[in-house]
C-alpha positions as CSV (number, residue, x, y, z in Angstrom):
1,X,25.2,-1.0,2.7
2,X,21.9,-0.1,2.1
3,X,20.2,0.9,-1.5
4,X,19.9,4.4,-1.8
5,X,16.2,4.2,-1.7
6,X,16.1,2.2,1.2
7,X,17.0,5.8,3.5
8,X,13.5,7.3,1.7
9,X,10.8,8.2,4.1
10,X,8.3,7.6,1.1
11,X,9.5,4.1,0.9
12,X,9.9,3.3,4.5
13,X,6.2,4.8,5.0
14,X,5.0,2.0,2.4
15,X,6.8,-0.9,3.6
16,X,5.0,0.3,6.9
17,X,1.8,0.4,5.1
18,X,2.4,-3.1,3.2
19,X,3.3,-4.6,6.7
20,X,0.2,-3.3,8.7
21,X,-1.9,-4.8,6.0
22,X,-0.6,-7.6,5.7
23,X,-1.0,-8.1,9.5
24,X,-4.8,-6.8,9.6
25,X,-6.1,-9.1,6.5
26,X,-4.5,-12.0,8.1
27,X,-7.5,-11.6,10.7
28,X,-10.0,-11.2,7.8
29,X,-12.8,-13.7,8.7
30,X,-13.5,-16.6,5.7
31,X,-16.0,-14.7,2.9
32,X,-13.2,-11.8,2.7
33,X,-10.3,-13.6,0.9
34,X,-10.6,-11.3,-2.2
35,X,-10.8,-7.9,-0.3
36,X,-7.4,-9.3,1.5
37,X,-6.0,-10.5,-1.5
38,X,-6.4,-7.0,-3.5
39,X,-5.7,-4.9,-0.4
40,X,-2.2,-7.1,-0.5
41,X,-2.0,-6.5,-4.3
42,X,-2.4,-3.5,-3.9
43,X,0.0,-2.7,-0.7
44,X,2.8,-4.8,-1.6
45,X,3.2,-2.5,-5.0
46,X,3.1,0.5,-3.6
47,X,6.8,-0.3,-1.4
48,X,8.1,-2.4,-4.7
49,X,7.6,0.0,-7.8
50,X,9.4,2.9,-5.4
51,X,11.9,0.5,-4.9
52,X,12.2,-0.5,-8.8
53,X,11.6,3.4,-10.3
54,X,15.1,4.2,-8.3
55,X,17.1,1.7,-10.0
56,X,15.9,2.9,-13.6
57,X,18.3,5.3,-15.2
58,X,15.8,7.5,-17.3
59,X,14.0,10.2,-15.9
60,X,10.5,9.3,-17.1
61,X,10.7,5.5,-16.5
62,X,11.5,6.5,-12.8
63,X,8.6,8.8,-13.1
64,X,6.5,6.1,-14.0
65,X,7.6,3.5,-12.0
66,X,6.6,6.7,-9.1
67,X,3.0,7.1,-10.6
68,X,2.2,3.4,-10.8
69,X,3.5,3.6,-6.8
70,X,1.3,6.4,-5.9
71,X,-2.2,4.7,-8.1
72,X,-1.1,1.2,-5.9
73,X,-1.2,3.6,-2.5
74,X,-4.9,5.4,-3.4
75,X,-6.2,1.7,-4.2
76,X,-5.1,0.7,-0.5
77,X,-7.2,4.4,0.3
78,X,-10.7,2.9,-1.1
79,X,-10.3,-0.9,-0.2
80,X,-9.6,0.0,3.0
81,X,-12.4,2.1,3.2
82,X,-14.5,-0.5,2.2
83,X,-13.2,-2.7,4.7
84,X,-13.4,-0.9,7.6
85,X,-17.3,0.3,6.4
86,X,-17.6,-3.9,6.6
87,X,-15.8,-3.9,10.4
88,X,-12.8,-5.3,9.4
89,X,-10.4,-2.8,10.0
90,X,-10.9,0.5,12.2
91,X,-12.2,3.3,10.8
92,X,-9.1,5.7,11.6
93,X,-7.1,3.6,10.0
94,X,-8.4,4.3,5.8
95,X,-7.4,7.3,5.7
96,X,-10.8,9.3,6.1
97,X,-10.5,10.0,9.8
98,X,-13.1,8.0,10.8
99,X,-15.7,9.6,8.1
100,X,-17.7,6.5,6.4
């Protein structure tokens, strides 16, 4: 039986997001470890904090455990920027709609 959070589009959308990363940095070229490694650090929180905020029981650690979510998911927004500006990633896929 799944977790209740597991059946949330919102967290679904970020294990997506996580995933796809994870898959694209792992083509980085060498020289781009640290934009891989934050673009992970910042991916992999985005699905986890969702996934932690539902198990709280307050009401405002949940909704904090939620804003910490959303913060990881813009960071993924500029490094991804920055990586596709470097032609590592394609330009449609920061977020921008191909504006750099």
């Amino acid at each position: 039986m799944p977790f209740m959070f597991e059946n949330l589009e919102v967290y679904q959308k970020a294990i997506s997001l996580a995933d796809a990363i994870l898959a694209a940095t792992a083509e980085f070229p060498r020289g781009y470890y640290f934009l891989s490694d934050q673009l992970s650090r910042a991916s992999v929180p985005s699905a986890t904090n969702l996934a932690e905020g539902n198990g709280r029981f307050t009401k405002a650690d949940r909704k904090n455990f939620f804003a910490i979510a959303r913060g990881s998911a813009q960071e993924c927004v500029a490094l991804m920027v920055i990586a596709s500006r470097r032609k590592l990633m394609p330009a449609e896929t920061n977020g921008t709609n191909g504006v750099t």
